[in-house]
NUKOL-533409 format. One record per atom (N, C-alpha, C): x, y negated, z; atom name. Coordinates in pm, whole numbers. Example, Ala and Ser with C-alpha at 12.3 -4.5 7.8 and 13.67 -1.06 7.14 Angstrom:
     c1     c2     c3 atome
   1319    569    780     N
   1230    450    780    CA
   1320    330    780     C
   1285    225    708     N
   1367    106    714    CA
   1290     -3    787     C
***
This chain:
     c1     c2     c3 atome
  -4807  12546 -15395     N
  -4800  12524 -15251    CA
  -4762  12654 -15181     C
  -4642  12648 -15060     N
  -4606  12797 -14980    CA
  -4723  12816 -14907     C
  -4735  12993 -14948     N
  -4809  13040 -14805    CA
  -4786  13002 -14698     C
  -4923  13006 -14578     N
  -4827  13014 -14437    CA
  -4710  13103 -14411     C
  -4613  13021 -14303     N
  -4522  13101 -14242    CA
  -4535  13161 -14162     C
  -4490  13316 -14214     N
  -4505  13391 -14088    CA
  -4497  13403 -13929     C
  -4523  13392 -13844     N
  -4444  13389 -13684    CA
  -4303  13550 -13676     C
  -4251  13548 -13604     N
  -4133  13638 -13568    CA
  -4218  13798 -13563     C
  -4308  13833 -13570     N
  -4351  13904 -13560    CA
  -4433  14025 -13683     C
  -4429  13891 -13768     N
  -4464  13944 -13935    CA
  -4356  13992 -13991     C
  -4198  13965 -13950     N
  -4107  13981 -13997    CA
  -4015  14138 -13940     C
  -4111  14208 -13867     N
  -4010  14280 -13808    CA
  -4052  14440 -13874     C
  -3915  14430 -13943     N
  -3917  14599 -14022    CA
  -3932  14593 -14218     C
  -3945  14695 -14291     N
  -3937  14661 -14382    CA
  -4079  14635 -14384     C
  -4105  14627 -14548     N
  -4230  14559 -14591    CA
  -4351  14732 -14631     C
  -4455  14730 -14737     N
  -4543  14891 -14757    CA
  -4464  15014 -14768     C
  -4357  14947 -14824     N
  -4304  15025 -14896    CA
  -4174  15130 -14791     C
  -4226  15234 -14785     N
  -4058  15327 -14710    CA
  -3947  15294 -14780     C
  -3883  15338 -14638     N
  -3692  15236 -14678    CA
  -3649  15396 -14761     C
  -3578  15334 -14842     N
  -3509  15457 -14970    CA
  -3460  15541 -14913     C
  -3427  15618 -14938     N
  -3340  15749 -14881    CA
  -3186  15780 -14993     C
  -3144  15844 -14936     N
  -3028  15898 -15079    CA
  -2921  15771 -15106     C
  -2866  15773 -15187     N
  -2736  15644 -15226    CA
  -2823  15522 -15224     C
  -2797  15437 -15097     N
  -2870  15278 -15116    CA
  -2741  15218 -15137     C
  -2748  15078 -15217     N
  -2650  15049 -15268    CA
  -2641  14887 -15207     C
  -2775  14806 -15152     N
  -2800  14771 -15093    CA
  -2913  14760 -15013     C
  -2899  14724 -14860     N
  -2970  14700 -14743    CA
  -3091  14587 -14748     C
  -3162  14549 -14683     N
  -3195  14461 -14669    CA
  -3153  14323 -14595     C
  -3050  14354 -14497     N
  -2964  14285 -14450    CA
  -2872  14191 -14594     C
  -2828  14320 -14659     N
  -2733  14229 -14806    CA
  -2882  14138 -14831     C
  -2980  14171 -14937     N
  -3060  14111 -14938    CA
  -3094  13948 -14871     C
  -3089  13999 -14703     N
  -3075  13826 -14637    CA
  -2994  13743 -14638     C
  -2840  13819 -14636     N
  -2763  13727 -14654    CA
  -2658  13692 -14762     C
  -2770  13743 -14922     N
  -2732  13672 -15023    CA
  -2849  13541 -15039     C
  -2936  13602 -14966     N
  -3041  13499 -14942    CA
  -3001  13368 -14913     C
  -2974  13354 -14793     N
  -2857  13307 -14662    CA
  -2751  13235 -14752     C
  -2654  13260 -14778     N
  -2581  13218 -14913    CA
  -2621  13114 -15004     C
  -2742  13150 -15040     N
  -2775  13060 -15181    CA
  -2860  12952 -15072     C
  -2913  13018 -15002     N
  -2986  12893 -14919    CA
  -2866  12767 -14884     C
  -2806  12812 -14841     N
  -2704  12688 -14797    CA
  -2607  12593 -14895     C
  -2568  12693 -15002     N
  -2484  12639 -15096    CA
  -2577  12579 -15257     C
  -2708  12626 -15254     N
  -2810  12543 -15364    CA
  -2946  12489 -15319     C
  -2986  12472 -15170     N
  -3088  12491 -15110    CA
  -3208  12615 -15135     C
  -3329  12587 -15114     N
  -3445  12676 -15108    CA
  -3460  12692 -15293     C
  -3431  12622 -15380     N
  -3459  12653 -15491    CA
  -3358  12732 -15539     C
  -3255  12721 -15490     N
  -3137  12870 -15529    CA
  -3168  12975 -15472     C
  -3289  12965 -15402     N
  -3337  13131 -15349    CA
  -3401  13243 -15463     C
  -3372  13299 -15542     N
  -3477  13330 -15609    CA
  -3424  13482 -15642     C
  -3470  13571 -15654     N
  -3481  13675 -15662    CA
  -3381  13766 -15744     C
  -3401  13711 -15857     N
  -3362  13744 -15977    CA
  -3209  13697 -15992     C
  -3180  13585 -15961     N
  -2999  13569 -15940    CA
  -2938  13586 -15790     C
  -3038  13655 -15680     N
  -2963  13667 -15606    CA
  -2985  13839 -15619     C
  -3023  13930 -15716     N
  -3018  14060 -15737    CA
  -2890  14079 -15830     C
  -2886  13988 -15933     N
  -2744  13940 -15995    CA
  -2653  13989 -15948     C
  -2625  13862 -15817     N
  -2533  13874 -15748    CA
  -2473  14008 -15686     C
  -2562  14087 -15640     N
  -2598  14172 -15548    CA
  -2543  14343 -15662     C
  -2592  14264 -15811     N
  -2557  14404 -15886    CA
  -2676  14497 -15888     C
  -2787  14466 -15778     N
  -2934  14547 -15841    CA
  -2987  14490 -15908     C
  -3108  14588 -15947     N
  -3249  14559 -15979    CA
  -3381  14475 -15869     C
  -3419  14443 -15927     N
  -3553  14362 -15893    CA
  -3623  14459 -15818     C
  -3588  14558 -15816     N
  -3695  14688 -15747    CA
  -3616  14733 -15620     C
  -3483  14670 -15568     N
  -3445  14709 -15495    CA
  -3493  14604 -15365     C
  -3542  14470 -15414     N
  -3585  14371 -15346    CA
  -3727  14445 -15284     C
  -3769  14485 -15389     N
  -3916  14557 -15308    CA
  -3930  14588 -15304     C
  -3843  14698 -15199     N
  -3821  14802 -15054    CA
  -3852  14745 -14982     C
  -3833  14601 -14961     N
  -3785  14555 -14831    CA
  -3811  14385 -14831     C
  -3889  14381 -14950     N
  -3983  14228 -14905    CA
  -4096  14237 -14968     C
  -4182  14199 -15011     N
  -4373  14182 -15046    CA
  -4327  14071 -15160     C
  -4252  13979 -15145     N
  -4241  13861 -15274    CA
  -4114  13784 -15188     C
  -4078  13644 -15301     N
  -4005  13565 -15262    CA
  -4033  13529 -15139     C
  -4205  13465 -15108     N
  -4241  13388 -15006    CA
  -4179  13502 -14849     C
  -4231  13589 -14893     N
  -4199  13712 -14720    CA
  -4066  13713 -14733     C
  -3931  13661 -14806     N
  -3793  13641 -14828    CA
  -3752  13514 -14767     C
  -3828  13384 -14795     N
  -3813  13266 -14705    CA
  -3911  13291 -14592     C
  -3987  13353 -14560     N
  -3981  13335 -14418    CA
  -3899  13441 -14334     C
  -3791  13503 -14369     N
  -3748  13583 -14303    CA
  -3627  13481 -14261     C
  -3590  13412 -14374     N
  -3476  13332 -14378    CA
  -3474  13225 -14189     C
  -3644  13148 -14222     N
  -3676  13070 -14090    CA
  -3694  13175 -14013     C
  -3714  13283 -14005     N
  -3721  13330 -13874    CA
  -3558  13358 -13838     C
  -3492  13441 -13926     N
  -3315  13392 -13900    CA
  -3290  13265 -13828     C
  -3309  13153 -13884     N
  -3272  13034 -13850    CA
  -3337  13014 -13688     C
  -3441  13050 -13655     N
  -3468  13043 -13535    CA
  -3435  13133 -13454     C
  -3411  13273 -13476     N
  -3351  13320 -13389    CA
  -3178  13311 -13364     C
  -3125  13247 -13440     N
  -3023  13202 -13423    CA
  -2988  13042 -13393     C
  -3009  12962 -13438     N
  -2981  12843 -13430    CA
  -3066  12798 -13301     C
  -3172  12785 -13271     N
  -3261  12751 -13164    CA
  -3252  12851 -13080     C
  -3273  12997 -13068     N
  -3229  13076 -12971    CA
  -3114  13006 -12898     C
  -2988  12971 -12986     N
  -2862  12980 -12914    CA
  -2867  12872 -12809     C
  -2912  12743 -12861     N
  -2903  12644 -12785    CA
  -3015  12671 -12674     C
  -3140  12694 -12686     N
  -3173  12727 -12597    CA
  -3136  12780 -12458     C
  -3053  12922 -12488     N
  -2984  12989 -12444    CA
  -2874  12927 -12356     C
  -2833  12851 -12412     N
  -2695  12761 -12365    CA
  -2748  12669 -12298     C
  -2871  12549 -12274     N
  -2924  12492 -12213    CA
  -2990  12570 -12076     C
  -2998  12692 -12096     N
  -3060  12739 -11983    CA
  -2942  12842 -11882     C
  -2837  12839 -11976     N
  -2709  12917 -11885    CA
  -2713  12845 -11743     C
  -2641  12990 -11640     N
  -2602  12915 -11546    CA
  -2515  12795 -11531     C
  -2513  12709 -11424     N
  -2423  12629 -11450    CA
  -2447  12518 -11272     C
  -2333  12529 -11231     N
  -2307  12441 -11078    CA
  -2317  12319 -11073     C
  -2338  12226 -11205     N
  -2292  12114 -11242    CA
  -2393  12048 -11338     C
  -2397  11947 -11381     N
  -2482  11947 -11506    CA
  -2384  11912 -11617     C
  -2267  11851 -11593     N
  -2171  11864 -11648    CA
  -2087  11983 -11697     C
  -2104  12060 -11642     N
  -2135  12243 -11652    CA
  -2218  12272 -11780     C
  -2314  12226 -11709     N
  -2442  12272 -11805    CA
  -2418  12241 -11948     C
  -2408  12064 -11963     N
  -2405  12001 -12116    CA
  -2252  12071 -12150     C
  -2146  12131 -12099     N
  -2103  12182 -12165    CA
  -2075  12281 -12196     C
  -2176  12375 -12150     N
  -2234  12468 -12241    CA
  -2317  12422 -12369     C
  -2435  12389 -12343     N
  -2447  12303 -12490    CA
  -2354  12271 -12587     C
  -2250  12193 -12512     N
  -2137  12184 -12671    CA
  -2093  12257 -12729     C
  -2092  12412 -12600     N
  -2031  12519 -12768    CA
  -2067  12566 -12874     C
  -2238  12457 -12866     N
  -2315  12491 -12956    CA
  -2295  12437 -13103     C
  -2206  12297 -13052     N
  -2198  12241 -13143    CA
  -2018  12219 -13218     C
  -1984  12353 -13136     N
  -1813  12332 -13214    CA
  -1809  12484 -13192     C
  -1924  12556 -13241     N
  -1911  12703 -13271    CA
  -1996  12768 -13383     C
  -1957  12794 -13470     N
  -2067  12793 -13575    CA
  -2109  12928 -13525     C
  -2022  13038 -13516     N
  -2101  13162 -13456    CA
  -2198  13164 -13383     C
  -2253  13047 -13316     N
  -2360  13035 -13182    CA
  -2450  12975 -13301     C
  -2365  12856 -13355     N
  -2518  12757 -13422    CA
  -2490  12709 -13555     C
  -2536  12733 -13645     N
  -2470  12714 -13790    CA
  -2498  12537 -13810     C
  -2443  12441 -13858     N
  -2531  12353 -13858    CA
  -2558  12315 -14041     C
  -2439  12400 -14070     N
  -2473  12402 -14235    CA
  -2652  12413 -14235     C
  -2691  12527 -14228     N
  -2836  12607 -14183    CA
  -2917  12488 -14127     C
  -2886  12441 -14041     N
  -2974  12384 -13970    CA
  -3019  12258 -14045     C
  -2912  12178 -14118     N
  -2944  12097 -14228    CA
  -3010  12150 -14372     C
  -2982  12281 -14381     N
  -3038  12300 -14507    CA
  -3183  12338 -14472     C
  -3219  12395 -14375     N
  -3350  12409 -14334    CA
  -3423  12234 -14351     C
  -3368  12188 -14238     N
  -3411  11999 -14305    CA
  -3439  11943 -14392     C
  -3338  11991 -14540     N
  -3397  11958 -14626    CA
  -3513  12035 -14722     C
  -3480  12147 -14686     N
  -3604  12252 -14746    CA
  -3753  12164 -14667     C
  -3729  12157 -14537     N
  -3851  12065 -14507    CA
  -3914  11950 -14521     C
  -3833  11862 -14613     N
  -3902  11765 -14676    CA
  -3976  11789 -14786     C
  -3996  11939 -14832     N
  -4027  11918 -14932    CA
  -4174  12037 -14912     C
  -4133  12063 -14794     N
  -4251  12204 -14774    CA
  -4309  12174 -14618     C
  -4421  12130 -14632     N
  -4478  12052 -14492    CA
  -4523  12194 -14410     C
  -4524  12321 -14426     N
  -4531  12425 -14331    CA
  -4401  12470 -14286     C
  -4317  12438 -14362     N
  -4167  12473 -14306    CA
  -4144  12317 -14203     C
  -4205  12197 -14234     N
  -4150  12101 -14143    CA
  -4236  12093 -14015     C
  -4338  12201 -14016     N
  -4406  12204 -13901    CA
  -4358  12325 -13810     C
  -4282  12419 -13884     N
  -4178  12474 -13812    CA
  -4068  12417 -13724     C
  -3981  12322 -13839     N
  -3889  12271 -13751    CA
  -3930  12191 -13692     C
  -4068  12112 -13635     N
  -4084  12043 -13575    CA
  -4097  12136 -13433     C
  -4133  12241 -13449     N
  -4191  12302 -13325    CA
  -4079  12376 -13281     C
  -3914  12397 -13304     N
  -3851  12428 -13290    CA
  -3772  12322 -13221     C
  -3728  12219 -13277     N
  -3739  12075 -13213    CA
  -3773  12035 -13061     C
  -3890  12069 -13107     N
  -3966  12074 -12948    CA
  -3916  12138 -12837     C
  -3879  12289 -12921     N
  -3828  12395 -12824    CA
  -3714  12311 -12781     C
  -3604  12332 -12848     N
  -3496  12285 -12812    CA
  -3486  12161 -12698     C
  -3569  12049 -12719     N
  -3566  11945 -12651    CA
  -3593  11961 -12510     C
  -3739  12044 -12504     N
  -3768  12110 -12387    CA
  -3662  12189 -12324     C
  -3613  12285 -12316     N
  -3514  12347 -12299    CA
  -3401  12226 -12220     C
  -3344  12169 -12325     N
  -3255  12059 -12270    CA
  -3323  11948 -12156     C
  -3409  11958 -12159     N
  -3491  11823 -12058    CA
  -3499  11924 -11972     C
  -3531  12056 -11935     N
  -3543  12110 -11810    CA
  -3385  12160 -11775     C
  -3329  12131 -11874     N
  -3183  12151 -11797    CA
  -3118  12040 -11704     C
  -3138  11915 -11750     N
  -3120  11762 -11643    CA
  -3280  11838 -11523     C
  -3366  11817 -11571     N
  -3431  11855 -11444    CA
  -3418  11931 -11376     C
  -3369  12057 -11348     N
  -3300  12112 -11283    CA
  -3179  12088 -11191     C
  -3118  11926 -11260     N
  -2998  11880 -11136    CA
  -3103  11742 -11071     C
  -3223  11790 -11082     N
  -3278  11682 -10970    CA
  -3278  11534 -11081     C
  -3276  11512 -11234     N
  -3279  11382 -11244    CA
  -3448  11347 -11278     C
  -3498  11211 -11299     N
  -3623  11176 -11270    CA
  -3697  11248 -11403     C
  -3856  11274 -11406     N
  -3834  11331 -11531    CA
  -3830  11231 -11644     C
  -3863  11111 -11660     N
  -3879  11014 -11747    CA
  -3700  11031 -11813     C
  -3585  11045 -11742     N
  -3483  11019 -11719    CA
  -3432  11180 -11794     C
  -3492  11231 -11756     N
  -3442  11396 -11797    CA
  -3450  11408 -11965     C
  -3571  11399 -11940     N
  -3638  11345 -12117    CA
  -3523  11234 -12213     C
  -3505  11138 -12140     N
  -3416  11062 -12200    CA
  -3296  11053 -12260     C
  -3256  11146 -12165     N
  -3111  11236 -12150    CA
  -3090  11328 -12246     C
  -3192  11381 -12286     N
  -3160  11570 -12345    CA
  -3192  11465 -12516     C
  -3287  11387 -12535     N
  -3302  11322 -12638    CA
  -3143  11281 -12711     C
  -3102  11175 -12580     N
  -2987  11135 -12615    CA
  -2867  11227 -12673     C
  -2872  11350 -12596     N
  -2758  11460 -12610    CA
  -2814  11530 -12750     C
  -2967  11560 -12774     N
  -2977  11608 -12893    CA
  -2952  11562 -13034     C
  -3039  11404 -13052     N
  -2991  11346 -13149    CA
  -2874  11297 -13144     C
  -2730  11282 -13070     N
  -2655  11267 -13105    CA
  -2542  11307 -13166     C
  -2584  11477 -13098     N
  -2546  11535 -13211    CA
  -2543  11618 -13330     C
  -2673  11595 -13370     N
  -2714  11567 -13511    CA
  -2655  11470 -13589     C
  -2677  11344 -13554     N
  -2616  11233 -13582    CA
  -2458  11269 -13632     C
  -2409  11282 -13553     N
  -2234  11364 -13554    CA
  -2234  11418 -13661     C
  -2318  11543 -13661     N
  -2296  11656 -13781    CA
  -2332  11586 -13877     C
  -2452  11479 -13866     N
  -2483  11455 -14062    CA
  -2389  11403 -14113     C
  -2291  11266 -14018     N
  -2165  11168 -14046    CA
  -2096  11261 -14092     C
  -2064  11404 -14076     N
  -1944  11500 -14075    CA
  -1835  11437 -14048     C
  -1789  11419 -13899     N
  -1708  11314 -13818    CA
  -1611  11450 -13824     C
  -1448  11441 -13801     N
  -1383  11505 -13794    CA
  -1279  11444 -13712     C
  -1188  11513 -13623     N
  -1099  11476 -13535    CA
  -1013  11556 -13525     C
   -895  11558 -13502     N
   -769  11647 -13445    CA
   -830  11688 -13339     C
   -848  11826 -13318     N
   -828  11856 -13178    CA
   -841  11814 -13083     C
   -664  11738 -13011     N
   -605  11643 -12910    CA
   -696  11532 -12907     C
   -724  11469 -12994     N
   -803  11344 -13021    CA
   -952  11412 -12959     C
  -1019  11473 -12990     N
  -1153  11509 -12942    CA
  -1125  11555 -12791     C
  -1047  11614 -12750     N
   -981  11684 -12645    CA
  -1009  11551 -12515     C
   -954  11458 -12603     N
   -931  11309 -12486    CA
  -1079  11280 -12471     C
  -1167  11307 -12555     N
  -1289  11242 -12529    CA
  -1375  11294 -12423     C
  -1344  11415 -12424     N
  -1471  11527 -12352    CA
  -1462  11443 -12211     C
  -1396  11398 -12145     N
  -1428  11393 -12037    CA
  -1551  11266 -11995     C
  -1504  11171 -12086     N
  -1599  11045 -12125    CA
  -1726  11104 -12197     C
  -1742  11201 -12284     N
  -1861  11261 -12326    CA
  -1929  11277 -12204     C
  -1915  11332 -12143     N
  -1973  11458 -12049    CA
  -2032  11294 -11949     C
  -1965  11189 -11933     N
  -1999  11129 -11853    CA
  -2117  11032 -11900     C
  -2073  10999 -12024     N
  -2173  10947 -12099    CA
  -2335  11003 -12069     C
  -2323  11132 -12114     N
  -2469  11218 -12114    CA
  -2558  11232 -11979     C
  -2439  11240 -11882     N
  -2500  11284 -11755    CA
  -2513  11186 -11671     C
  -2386  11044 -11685     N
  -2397  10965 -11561    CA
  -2329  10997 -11476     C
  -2232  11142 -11462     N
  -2150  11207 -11348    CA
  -2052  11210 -11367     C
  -1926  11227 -11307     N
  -1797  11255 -11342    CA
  -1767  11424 -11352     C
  -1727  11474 -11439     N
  -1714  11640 -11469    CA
  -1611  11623 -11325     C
  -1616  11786 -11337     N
  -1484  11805 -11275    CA
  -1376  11867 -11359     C
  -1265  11855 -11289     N
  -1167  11846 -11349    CA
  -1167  12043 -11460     C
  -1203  12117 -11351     N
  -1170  12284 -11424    CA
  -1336  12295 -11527     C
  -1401  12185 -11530     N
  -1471  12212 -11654    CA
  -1432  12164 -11778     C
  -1380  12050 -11751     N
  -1308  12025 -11888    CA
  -1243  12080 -11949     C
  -1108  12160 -11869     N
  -1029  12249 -11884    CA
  -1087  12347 -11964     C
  -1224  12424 -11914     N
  -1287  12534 -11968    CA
  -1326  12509 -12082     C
  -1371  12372 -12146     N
  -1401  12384 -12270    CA
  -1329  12325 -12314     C
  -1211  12253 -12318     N
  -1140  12232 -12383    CA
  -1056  12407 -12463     C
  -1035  12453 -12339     N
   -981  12610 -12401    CA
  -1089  12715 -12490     C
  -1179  12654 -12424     N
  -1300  12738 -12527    CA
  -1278  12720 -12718     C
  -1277  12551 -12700     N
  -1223  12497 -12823    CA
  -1112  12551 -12879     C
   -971  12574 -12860     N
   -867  12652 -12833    CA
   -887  12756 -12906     C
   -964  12829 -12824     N
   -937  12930 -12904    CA
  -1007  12971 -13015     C
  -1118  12879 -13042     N
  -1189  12907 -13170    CA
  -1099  12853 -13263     C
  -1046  12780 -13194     N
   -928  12685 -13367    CA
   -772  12810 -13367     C
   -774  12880 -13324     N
   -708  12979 -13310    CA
   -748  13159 -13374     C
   -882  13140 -13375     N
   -936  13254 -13456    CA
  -1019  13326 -13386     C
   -959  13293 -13231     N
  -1080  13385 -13165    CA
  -1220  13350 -13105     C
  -1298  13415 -13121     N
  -1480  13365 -13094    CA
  -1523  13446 -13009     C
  -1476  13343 -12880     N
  -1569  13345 -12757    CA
  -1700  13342 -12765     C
  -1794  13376 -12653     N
  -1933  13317 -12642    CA
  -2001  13219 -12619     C
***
């Protein structure tokens, strides 16, 4: 059975041990994100020490500089995942915005930007949590965050709260839903939709220079460059 998970706060700095001095060959950063790596491409059981030092070309002793065991290695991983994946949306639910149609589309760059929100990650965390009921009481409470976040973003354009709630539900699980289908579209083809999205979620008609804005946002990520 996993130890408890740490909170964001157990995780910050190395572990007893002073950080090396002289030729380091790797960081602890490499460390996370060979971590990071195996997490996504074999789940939580491809985490393991010993083939991700392999990988890496150290020793087993270079891991503990800079973690206590495997377990202080996966929870660094969920605290990654939350400060990135739930930070972002958060973040994006609470941006300014004139509109609420504004608003939810900020939210979407959450979900056609992997730099903001991985959703590889976000599913592999999912399934790591079926199988580890302190990690699914994480993502439950992350969940939460998120939802909250999005429900005070409709409340904020004045909708009822029963209605706000309803709304941010709708906008969250749907696209989850999206990502698990792994739905794919041309561009142009998704391009035509946004405006019917946006109306869908909110009940409002966008205006016309928000669509515009994320449609080009889109643009230019399929182009190479990564906006915020």
């Amino acid at each position: 059975m996993e130890t408890p998970v740490k909170t964001s706060a157990d995780q910050a700095g190395p572990t007893t041990n002073p950080p090396p001095v002289g030729n380091i060959k790797v960081t602890r950063q490499d460390w996370l994100d060979a971590a990071l790596a195996a997490l996504l491409s074999q789940g939580v059981e491809g985490v393991k020490i010993q083939l991700i030092g392999e990988k890496l070309d150290v020793s087993r002793s270079s891991f503990y500089w800079y973690f206590k065991s495997r377990q202080d290695l996966l929870d660094a991983l969920l605290d990654h995942w939350q400060k990135t994946n739930t930070a972002a949306l958060v973040a994006k639910a609470q941006a300014p915005a004139r509109t609420i149609t504004e608003a939810v589309g900020h939210v979407f760059r959450c979900a056609i930007n992997p730099s903001l929100f991985d959703t590889r990650l976000d599913f592999a965390i999912r399934d790591w949590a079926r199988r580890a009921p302190r990690v699914r009481e994480v993502l439950h409470a992350s969940e939460a965050e998120r939802l909250q976040a999005l429900t005070e973003m409709f409340a904020r354009f004045d909708y009822p709260e029963l209605e706000a709630v309803a709304r941010a539900r709708l906008l969250y699980y749907m696209q989850i839903g999206y990502d698990d289908a792994q739905l794919s579209a041309p561009m142009e083809a998704r391009s035509r939709l946004v405006p019917s999205y946006l109306l869908g979620f909110t009940g409002r008609d966008p205006l016309p220079g928000e669509v515009e804005a994320l449609i080009a946002y889109a643009r230019d990520l399929e182009a190479g460059k990564m906006p915020e």
